[in-house]
N, C-alpha and C positions, 0 to 999 in steps of 0.2 A: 504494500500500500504506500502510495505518497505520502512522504512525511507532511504534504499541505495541506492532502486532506485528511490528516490526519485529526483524530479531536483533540482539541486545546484544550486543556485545565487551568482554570483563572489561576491566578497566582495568588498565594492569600495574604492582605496588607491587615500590617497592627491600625486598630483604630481606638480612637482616644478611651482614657478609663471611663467607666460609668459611675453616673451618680449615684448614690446611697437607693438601692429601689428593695423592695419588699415582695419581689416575684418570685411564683414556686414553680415549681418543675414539674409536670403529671407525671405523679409515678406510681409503679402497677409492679403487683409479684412475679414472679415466678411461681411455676407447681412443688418447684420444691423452697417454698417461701424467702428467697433473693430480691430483695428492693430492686425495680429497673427504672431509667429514666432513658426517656429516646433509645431504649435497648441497650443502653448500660450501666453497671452494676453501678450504684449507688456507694458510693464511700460516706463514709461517717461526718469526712469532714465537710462538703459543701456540695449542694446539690446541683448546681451551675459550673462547676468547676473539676466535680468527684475528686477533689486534692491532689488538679494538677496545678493551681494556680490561675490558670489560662483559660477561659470561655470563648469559645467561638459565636459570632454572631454572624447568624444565617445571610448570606450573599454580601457581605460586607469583610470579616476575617476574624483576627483574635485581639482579645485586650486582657490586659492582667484584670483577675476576676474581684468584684470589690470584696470579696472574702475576706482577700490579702491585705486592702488598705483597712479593712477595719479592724482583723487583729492586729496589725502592725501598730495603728493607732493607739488602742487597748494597750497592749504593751509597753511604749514610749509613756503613758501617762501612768500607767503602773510604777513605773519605775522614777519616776521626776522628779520622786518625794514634796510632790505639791502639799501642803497642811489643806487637811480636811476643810479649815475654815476658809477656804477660796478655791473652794471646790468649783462654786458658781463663777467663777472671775471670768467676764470673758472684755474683748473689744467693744462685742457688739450690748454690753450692757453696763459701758462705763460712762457717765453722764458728770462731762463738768459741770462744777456751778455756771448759773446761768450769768453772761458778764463776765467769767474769770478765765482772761487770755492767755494766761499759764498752765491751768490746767488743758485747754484746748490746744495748746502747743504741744506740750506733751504726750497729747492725745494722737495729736497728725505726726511724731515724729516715731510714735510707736507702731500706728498703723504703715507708716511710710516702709518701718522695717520691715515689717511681716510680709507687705505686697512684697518687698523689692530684693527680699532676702533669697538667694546664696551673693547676690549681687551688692552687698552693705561690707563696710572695712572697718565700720567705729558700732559699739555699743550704744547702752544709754547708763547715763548718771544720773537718774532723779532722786533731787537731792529738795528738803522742805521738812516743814515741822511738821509730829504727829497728825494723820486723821485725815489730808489731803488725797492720799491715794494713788501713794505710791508702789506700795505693794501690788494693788488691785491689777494698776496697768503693768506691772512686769511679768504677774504671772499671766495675765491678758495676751502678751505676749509670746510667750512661751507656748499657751495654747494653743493660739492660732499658728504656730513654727511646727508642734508637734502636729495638726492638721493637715502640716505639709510632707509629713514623714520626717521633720527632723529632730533629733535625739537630744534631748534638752532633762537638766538636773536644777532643782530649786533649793538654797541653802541656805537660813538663816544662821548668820556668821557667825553669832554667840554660840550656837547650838554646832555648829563645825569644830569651832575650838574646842569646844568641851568634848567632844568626841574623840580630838586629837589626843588631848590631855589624859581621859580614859584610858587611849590604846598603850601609854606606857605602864598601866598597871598589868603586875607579870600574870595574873589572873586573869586579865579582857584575853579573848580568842581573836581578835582584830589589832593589828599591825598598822604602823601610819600610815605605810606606804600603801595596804592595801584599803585602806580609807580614803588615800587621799588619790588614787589611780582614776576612780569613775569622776573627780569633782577637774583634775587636769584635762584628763580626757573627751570631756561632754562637750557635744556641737558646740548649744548654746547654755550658758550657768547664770542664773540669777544668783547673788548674795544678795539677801536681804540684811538692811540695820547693820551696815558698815562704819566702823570707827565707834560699836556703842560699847565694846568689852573694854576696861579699863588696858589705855596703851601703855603696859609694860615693856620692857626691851624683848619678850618671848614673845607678847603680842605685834609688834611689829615685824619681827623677823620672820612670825610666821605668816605674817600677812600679805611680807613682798616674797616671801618664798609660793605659795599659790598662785596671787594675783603676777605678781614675775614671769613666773611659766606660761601661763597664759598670755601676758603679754606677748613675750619669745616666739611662741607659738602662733601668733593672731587667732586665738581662738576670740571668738564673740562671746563678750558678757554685757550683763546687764548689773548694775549696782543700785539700792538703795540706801541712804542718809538722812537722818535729823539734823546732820551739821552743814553748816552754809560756807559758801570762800568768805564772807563778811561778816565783822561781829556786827550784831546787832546790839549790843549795851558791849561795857568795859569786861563783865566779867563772862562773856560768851568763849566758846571754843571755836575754834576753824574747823571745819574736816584734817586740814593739813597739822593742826595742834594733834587730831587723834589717831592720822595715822601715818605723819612723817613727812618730810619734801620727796623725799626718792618718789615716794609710790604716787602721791597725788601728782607727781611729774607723767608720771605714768597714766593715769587716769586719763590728765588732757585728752594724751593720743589715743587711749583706748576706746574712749566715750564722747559722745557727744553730753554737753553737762546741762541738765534744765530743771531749773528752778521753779517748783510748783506752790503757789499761796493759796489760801483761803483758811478756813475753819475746821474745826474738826469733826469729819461727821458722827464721828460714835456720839456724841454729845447732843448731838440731833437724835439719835435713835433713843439713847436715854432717856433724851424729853417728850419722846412719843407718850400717849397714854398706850396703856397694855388693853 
């Protein structure tokens, strides 16, 4: 037979992943009770995919199956050691005060990340007193990163060091190094409440020893702070008073630095009636 009239087989092209959908599969026994779908065996793991990862769509080709992006998903926030209390935190429900340019700056410079990230070379610094909302948007962040598939860890800094300090007791079954492997290593790392553990000469050194490496590295972080580059009264602290010239040298380049004002909302909720 001529190879021209020969019959062609379409080639099969990747087309784009799909959105999150909630479609089943008809599926029917066998006589000797075997799950099938479209005439094949049913795996445990996903009905669209039977765990190959891969769906094919009919006269179109194949896409990685969403099985994959939502346990991957799962996983990433499994692991990010988010605190249960901003569980909720997202972009799409963080509401500056109304009128306050600070906080909507830092609002557009966190979303700017998440759109524009692998393509960002500086962090974020948001730095401000108690109850502004600074936490909210970092891990705000982080979620929407992890949405993207990328591997992100949240660590409030007090709670790091102590952990550190732990690991030289000859009793802990955790080592520094293996403590401190996932916090170098992670895409993106929030530290939350930086400069609040009293700066002793161990607190510092361990501070430019992490944030260091990272620097080194260009890995992307994010920092939070209650201390400001300016005193506001005589006996205020600087950021730089609590954690050095080296590091907040460092910061500059790491982060983009923004300064968020207003009130503090828990004080609002307090004054809610129950």
């Amino acid at each position: 037979m001529s190879s021209d009239n020969a019959k062609k087989i379409p080639p099969l092209f990747a087309v784009p992943d799909p959105e999150p959908v909630d479609e089943k599969l008809s599926v029917s026994r066998t006589p000797a009770g075997r799950e099938m779908a479209a005439g094949v065996p049913v795996s445990a793991a996903c009905p669209r995919c039977f765990g190959t990862g891969m769906e094919v769509v009919s006269g179109k080709g194949a896409r990685r199956c969403g099985c994959r992006t939502e346990g991957l998903r799962t996983k990433l926030v499994d692991t990010a050691r988010i605190p249960r209390r901003y569980d909720g935190c997202s972009l799409q429900n963080y509401y500056p005060t109304q009128g306050n340019g600070s906080q909507l700056k830092a609002f557009n410079y966190a979303f700017r990340l998440v759109r524009e990230y692998p393509a960002v070379e500086r962090g974020l610094l948001l730095m401000g007193t108690v109850g502004v909302g600074k936490t909210h948007l970092s891990v705000a962040v982080l979620r929407g990163l992890m949405d993207k598939g990328i591997q992100s860890l949240f660590y409030e800094f007090g709670s790091l060091l102590k952990e550190i300090q732990d690991s030289y007791n000859p009793v802990s079954k955790t080592s520094e190094l293996k403590l401190l492997a996932p916090v170098y290593q992670a895409e993106v790392l929030v530290l939350d409440e930086l400069g609040a553990s009293k700066p002793t000469d161990w607190v510092k050194e361990t501070m430019m020893q992490i944030i260091g490496t990272r620097y080194n590295d260009k890995k992307l972080t994010i920092f939070t702070t209650n201390y400001l580059d300016a005193r506001r009264t005589a006996t205020d602290e600087t950021l730089e008073d609590r954690v050095g010239v080296r590091l907040r040298s460092r910061l500059y380049e790491m982060c983009k630095t923004v300064q968020m004002e207003g009130d503090d909302y828990r004080r609002k909720i307090d004054a809610q009636q129950i």
